[in-house]
N, C-alpha and C positions, 0 to 999 in steps of 0.2 A: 654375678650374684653368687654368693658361695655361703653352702647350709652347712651347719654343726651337728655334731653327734651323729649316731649310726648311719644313718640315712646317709648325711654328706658324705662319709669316708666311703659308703660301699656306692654312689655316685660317681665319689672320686677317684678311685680304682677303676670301676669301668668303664670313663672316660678317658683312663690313661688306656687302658687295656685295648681300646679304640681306636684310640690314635696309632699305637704301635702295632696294631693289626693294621689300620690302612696305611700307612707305611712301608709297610712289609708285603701290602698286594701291588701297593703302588710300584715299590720298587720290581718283584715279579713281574708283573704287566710291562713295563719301562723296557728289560732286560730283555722276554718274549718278544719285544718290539723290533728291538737294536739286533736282535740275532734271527731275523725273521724266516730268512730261509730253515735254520733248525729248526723252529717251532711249526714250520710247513710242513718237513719233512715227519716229526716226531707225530704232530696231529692226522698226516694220511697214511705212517704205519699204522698208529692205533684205529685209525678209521676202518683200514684193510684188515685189523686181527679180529672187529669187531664184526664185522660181514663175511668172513672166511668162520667163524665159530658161530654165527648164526645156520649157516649152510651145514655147517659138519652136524650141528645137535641143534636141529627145528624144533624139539619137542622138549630141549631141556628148560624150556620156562611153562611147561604144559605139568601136571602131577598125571600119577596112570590115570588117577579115576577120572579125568577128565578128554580119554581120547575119544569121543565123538558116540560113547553108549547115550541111550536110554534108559533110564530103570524107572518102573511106576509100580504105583502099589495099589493092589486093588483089595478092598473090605468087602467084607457083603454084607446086608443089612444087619439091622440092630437087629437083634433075638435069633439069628440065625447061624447053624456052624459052619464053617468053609467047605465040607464034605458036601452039603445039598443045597450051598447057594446056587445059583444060577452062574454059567459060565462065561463071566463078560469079556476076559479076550480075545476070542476069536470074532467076536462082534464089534469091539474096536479098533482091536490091532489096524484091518484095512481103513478106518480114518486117521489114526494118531502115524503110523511108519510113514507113508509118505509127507504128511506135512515136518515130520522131522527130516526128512534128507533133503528138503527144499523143492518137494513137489505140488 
């Protein structure tokens, strides 16, 4: 079944555009097959440069802000200044610190 005007031609392009894409994997894939031992070899360097660069830089997929701080923010109530609120860190800190280091 084949449709006219806009529609069909930009159908019809992307069906050709298709075809010659899988053509083009097919044959890749086909060639990767037939030379198998290259494609062994090519796939366990890059497997070995991919686990040798995990080891060297652990933390290059970590940003800084993210190396294992805490940061909380504490208000004091409404109508009151921070100089004479009440001091609630040292009344939390010993619940909140260990449950963040997994105690």
């Amino acid at each position: 079944m084949r449709f006219g005007g806009i529609l069909g031609r930009f159908f019809g392009s992307f069906d050709r555009g298709f075809k010659g894409f899988t053509a083009r994997y097919i044959g890749t894939v086909g060639s990767a097959i037939r030379r198998s031992v290259r494609s062994m070899a090519i796939f366990l360097i890059l497997t070995g440069a991919a686990v040798w660069l995990l080891q060297v830089r652990p933390s290059g997929f970590m940003p800084d802000e993210d190396q294992g701080y805490l940061i909380g923010l504490v208000y004091p109530p409404r109508g009151r200044f921070v100089c004479n609120a009440p001091k609630p860190w040292p009344a939390n800190s010993a619940r909140i610190v260990p449950q963040a280091v997994g105690g």
